[in-house]
LOMI-556884 format. One record per residue (C-alpha): residue in three letters; x, y, z. Coordinates in steps of 0.02 Angstrom, whole numbers, padded with zeros to 5 digits, always signed. Layout:
N
ALAXYZ...
This chain:
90
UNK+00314-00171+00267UNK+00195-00161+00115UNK+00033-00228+00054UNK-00078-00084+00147UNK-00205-00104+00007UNK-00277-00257-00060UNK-00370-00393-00051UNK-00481-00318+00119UNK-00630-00173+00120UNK-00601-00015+00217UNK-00470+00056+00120UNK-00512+00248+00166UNK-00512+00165+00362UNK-00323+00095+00328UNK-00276+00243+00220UNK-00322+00372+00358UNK-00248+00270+00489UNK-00071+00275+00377UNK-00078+00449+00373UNK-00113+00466+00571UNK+00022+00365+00596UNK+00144+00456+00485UNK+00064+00624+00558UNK+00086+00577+00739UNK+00236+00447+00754UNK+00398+00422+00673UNK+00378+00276+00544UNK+00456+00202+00403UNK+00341+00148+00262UNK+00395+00023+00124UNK+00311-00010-00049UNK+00261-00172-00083UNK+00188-00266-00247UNK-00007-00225-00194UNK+00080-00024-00210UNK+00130-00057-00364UNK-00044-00138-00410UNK-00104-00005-00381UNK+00016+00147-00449UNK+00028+00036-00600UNK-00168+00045-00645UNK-00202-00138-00573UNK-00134-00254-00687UNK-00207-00179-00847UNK-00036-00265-00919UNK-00093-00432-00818UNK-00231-00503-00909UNK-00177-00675-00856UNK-00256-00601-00680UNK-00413-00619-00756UNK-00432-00796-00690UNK-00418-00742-00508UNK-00589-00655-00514UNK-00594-00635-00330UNK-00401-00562-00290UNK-00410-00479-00455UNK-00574-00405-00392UNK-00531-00361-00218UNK-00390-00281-00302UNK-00478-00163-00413UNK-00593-00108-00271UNK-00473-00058-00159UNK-00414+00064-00332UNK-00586+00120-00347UNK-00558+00188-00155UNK-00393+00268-00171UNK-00379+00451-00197UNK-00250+00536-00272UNK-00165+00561-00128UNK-00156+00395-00080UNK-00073+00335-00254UNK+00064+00497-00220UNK+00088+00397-00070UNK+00115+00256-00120UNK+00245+00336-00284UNK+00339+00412-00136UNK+00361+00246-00039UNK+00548+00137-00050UNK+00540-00049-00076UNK+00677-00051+00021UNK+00764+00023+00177UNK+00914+00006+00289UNK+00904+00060+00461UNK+00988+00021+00590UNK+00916+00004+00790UNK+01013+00046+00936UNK+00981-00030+01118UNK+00986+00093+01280UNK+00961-00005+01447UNK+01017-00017+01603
């Protein structure tokens, strides 16, 4: 659904529990515009974002807590996905 990263601390905490997920369960990640914050160096072509100190802020720690790894991650993510459920019961 998006928007792992942002404006909230423990980023290595929600990065770690992506990965678990992704390790351990069948998921289906999707990019979303705090991905591309981040991928795209966090608004460095934004400066109008300069008079949000505190979003602006909270987004530029979270890319101070991202590895490399983490931005790979988020390159390889859609921003969209179709997928289609089916229903078993009884």
């Amino acid at each position: 659904m998006g928007d792992y990263t942002g404006e909230f601390p423990g980023i290595e905490e929600t990065m770690k529990m992506l990965y678990d997920l992704r390790d351990s369960q069948t998921c289906y990640f999707l990019s979303g515009n705090k991905e591309n914050y981040q991928i795209d160096e966090l608004g460095e072509d934004y400066p109008e974002w300069d008079a949000y100190p505190s979003t602006i802020g909270m987004l530029r720690y979270a890319h101070k807590h991202l590895t490399k790894e983490d931005v790979e991650f988020f390159n390889s993510l859609p921003i969209t996905m179709r997928n289609t459920a089916s229903a078993t019961g009884p």
